[in-house]
Backbone atoms as SQL, in Angstrom:
CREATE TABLE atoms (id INTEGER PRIMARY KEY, chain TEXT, resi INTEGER, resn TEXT, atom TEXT, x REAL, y REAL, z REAL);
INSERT INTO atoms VALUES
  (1, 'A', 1, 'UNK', 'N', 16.323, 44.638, -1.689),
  (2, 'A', 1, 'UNK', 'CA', 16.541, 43.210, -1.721),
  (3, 'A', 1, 'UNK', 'C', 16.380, 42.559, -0.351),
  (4, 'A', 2, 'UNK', 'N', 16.888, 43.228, 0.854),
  (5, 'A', 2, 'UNK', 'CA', 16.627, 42.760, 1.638),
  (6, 'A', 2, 'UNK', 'C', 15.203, 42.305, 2.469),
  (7, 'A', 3, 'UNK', 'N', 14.549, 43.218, 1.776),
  (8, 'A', 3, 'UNK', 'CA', 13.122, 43.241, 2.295),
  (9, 'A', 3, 'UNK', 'C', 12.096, 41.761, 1.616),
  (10, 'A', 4, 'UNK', 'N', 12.725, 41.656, 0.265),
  (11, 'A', 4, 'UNK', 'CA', 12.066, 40.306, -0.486),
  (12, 'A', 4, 'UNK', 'C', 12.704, 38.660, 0.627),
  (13, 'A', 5, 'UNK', 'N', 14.183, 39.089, 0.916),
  (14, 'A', 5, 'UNK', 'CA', 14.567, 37.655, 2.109),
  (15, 'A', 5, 'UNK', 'C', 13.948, 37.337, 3.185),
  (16, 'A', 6, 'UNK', 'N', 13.782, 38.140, 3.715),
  (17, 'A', 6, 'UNK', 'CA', 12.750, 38.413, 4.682),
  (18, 'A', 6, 'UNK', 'C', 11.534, 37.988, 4.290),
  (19, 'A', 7, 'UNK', 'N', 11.068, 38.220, 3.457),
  (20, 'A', 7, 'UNK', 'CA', 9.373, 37.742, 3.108),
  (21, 'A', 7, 'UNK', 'C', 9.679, 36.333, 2.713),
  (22, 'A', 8, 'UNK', 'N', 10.963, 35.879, 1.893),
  (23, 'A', 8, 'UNK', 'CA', 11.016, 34.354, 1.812),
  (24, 'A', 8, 'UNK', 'C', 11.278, 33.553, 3.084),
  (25, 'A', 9, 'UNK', 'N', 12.249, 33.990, 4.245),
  (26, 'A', 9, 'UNK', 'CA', 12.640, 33.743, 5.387),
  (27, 'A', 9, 'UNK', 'C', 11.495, 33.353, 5.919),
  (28, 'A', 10, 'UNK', 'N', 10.334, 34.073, 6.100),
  (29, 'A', 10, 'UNK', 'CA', 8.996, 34.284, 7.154),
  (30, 'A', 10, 'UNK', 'C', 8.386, 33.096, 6.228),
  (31, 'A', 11, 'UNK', 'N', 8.331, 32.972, 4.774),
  (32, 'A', 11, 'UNK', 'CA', 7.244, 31.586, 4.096),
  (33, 'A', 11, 'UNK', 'C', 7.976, 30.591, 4.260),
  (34, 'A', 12, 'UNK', 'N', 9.248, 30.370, 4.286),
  (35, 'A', 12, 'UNK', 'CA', 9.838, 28.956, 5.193),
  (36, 'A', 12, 'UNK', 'C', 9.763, 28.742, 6.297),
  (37, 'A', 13, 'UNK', 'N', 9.950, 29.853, 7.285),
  (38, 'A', 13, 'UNK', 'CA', 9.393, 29.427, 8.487),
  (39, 'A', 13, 'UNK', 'C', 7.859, 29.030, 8.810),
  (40, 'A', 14, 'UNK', 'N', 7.314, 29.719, 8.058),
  (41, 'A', 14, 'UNK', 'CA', 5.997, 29.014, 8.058),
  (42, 'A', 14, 'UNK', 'C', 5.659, 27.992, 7.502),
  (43, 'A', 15, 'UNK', 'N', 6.318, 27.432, 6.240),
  (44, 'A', 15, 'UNK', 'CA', 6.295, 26.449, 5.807),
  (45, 'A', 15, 'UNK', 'C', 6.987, 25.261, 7.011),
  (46, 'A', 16, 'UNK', 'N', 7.852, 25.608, 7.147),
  (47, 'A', 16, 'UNK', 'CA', 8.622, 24.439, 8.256),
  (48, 'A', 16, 'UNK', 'C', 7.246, 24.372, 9.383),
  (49, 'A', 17, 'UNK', 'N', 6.885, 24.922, 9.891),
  (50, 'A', 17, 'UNK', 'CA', 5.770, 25.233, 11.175),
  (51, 'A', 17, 'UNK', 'C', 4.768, 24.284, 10.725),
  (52, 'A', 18, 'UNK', 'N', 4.225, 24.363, 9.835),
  (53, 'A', 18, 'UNK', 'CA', 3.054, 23.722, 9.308),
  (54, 'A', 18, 'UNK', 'C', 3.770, 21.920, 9.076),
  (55, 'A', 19, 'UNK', 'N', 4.954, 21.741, 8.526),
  (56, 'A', 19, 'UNK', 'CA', 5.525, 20.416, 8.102),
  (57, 'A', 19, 'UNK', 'C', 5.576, 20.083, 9.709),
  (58, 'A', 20, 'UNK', 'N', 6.231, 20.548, 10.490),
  (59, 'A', 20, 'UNK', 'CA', 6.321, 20.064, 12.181),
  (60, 'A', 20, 'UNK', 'C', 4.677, 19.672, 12.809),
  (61, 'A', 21, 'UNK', 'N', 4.387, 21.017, 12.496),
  (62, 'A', 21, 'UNK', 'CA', 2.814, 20.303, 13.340),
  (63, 'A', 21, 'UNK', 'C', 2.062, 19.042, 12.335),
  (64, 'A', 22, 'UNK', 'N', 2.217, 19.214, 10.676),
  (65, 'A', 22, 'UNK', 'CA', 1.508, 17.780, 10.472),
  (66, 'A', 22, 'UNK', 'C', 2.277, 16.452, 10.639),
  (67, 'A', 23, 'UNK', 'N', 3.917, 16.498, 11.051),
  (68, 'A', 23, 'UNK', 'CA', 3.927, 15.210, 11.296),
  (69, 'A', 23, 'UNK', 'C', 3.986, 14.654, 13.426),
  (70, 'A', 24, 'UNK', 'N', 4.094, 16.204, 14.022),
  (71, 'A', 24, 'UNK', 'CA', 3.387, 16.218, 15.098),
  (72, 'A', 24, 'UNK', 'C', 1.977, 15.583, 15.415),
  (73, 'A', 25, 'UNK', 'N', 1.155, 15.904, 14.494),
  (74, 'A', 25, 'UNK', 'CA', -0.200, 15.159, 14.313),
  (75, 'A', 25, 'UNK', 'C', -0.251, 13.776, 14.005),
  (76, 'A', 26, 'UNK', 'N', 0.407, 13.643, 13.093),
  (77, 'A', 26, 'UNK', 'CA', 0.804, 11.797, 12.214),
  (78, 'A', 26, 'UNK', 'C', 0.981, 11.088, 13.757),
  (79, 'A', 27, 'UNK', 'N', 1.984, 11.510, 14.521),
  (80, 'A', 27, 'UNK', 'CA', 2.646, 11.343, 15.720),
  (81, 'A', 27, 'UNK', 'C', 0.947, 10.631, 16.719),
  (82, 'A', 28, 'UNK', 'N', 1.003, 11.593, 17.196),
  (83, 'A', 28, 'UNK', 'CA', -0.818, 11.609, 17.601),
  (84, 'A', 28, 'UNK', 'C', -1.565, 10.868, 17.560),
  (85, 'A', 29, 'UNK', 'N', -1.861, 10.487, 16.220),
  (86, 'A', 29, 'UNK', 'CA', -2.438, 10.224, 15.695),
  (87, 'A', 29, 'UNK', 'C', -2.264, 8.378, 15.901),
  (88, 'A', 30, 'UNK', 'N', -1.149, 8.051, 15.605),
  (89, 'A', 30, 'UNK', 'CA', -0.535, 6.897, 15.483),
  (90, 'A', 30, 'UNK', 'C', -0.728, 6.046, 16.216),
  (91, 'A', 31, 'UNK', 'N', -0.585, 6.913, 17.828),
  (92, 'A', 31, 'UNK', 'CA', -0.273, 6.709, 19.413),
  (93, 'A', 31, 'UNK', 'C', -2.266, 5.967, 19.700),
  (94, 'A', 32, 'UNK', 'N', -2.652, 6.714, 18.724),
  (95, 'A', 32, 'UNK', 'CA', -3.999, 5.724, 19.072),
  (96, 'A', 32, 'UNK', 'C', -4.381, 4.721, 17.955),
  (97, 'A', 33, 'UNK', 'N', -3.807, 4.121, 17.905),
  (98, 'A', 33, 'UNK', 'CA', -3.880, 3.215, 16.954),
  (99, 'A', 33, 'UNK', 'C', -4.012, 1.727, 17.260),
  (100, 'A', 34, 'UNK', 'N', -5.093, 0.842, 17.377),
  (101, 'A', 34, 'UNK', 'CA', -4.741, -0.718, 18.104),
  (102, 'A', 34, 'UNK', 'C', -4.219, -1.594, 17.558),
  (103, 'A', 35, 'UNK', 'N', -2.648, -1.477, 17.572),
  (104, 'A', 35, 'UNK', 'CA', -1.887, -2.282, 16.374),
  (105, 'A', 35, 'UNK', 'C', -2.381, -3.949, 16.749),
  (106, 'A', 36, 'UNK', 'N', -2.277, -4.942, 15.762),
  (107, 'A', 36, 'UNK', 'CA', -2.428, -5.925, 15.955),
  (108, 'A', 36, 'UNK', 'C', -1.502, -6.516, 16.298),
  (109, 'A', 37, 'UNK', 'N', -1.403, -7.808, 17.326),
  (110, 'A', 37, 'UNK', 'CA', -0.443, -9.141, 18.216),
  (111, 'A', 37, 'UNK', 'C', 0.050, -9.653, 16.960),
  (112, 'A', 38, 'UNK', 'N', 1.403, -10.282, 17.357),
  (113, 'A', 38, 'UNK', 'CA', 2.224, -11.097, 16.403),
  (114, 'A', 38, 'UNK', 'C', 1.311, -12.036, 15.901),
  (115, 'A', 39, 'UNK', 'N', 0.731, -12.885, 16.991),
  (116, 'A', 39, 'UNK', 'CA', -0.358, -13.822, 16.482),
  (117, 'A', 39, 'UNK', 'C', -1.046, -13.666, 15.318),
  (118, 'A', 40, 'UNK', 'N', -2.004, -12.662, 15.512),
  (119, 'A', 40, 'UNK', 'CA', -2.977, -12.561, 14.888),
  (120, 'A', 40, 'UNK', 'C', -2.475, -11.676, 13.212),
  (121, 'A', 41, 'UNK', 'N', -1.413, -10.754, 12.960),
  (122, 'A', 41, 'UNK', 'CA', -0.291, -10.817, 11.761),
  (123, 'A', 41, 'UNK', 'C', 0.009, -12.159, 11.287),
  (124, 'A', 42, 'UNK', 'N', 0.243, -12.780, 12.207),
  (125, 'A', 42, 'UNK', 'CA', 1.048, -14.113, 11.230),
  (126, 'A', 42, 'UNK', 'C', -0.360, -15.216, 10.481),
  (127, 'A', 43, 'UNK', 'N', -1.238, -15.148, 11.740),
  (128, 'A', 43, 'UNK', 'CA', -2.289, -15.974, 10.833),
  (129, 'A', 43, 'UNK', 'C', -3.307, -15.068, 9.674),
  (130, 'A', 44, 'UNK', 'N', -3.393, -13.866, 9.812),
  (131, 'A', 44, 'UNK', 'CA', -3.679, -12.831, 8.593),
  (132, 'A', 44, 'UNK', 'C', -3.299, -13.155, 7.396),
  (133, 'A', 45, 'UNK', 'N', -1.721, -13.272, 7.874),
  (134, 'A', 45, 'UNK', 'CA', -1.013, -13.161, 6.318),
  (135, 'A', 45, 'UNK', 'C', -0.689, -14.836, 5.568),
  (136, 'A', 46, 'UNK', 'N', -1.061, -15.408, 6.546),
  (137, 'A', 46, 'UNK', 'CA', -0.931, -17.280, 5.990),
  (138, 'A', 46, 'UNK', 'C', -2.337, -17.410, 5.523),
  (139, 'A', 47, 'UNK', 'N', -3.235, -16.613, 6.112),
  (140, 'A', 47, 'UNK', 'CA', -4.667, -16.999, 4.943),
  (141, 'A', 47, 'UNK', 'C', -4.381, -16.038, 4.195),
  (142, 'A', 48, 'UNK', 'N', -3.745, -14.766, 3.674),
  (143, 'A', 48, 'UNK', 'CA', -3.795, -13.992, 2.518),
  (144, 'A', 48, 'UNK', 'C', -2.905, -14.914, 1.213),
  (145, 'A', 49, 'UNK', 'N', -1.822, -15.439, 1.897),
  (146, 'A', 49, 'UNK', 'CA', -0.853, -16.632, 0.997),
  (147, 'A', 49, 'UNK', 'C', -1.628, -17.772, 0.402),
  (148, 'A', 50, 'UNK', 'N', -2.710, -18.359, 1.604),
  (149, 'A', 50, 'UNK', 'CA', -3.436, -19.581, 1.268),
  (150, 'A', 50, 'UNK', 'C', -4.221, -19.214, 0.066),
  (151, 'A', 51, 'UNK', 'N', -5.180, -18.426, 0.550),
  (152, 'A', 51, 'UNK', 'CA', -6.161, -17.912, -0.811),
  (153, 'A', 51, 'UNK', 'C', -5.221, -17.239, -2.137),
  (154, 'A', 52, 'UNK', 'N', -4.360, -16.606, -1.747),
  (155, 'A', 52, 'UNK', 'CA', -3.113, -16.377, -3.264),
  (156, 'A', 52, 'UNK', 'C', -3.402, -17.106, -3.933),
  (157, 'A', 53, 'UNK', 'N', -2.937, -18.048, -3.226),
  (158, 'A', 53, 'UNK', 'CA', -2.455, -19.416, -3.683),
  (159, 'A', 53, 'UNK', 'C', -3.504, -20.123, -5.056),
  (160, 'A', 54, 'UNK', 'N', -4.602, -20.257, -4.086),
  (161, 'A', 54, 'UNK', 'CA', -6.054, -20.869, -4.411),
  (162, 'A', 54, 'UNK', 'C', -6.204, -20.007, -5.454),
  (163, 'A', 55, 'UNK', 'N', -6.224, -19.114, -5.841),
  (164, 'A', 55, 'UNK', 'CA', -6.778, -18.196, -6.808),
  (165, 'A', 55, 'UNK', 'C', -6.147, -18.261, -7.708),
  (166, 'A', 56, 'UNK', 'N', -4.521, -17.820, -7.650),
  (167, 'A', 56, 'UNK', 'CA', -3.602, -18.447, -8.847),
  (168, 'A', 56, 'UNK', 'C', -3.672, -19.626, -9.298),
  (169, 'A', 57, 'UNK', 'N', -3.936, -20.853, -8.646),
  (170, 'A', 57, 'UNK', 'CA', -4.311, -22.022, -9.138),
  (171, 'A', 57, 'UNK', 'C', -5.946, -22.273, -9.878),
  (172, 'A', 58, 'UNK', 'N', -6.905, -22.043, -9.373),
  (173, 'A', 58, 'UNK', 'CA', -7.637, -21.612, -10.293),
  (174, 'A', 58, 'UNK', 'C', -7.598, -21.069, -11.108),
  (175, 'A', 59, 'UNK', 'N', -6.947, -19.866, -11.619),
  (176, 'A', 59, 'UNK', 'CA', -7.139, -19.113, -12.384),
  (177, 'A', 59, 'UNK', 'C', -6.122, -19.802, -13.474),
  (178, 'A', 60, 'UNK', 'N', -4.715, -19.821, -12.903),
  (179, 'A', 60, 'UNK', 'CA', -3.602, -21.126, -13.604),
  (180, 'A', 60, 'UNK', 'C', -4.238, -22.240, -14.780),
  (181, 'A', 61, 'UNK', 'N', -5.106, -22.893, -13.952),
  (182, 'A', 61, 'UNK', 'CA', -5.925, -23.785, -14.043),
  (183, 'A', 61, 'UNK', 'C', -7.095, -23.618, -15.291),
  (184, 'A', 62, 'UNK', 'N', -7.516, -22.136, -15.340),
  (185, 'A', 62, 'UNK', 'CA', -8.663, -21.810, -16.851),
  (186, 'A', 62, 'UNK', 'C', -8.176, -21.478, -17.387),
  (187, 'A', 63, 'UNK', 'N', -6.376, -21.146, -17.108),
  (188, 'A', 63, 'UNK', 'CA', -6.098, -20.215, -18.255),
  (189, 'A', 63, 'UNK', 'C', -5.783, -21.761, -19.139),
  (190, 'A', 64, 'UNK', 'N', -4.495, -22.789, -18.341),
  (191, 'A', 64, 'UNK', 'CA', -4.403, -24.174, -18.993),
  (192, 'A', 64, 'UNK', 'C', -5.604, -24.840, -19.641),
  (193, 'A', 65, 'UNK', 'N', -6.807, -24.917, -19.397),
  (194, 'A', 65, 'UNK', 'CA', -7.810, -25.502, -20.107),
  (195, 'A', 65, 'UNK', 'C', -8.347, -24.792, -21.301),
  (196, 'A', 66, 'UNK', 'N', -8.644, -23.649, -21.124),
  (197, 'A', 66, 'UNK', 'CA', -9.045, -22.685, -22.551),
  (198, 'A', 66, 'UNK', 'C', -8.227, -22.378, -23.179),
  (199, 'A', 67, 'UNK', 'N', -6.745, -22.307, -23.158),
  (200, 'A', 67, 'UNK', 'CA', -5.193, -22.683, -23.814),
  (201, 'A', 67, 'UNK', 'C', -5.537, -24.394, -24.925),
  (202, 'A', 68, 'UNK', 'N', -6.025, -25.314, -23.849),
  (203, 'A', 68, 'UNK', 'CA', -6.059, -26.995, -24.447),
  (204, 'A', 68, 'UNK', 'C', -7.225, -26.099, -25.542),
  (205, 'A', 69, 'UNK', 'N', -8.637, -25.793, -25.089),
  (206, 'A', 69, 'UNK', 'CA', -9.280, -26.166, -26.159),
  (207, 'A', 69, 'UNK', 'C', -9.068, -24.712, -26.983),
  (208, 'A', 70, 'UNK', 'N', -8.641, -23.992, -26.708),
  (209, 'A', 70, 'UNK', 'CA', -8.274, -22.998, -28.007),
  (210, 'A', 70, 'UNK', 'C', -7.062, -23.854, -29.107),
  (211, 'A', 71, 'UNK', 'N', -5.872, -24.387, -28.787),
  (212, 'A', 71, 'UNK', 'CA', -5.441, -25.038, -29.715),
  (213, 'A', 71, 'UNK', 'C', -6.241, -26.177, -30.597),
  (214, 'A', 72, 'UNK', 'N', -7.278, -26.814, -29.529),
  (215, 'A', 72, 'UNK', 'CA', -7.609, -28.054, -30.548),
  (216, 'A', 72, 'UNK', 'C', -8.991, -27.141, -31.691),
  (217, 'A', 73, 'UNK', 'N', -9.538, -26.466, -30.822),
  (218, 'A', 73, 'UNK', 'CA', -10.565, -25.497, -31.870),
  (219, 'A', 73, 'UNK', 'C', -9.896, -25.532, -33.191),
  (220, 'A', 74, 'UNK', 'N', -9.005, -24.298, -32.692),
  (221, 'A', 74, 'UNK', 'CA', -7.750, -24.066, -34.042),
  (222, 'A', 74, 'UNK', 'C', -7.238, -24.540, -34.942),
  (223, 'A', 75, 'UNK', 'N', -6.772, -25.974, -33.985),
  (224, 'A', 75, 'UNK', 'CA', -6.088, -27.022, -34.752),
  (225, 'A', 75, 'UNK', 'C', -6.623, -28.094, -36.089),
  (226, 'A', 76, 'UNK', 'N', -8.161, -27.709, -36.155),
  (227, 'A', 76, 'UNK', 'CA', -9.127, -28.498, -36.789),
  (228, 'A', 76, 'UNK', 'C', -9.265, -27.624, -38.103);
């Protein structure tokens, strides 16, 4: 029995080894990364809201009109 702990002991440690070096790497990895200025985040995400926006309203907008003429189609 003792000889099977040992063989599990040694695949966790290797397992742990391998989890350290890939988030060692993530690490690394990260450190080169050219995060973007507050600036340029805040006006990103006010045109991602603007166009939301625009699109839900359009789309708002065909669903309300083909809603009008699907009832009056119907309604006849």
């Amino acid at each position: 029995m003792p000889c099977l702990w040992s063989i599990y002991l040694l695949q966790f440690t290797a397992s742990m080894k391998s989890v350290i070096s890939f988030f060692s790497e993530v690490r690394s990895e990260l450190s080169k990364v050219t995060w973007p200025k507050r600036h340029e985040v805040i006006r990103l995400t006010l045109i991602v809201f603007f166009v939301s926006g625009a699109i839900g309203l359009y789309v708002g907008g065909l669903d309300f009109l083909f809603t009008k003429i699907l009832t009056a189609v119907l309604a006849k």
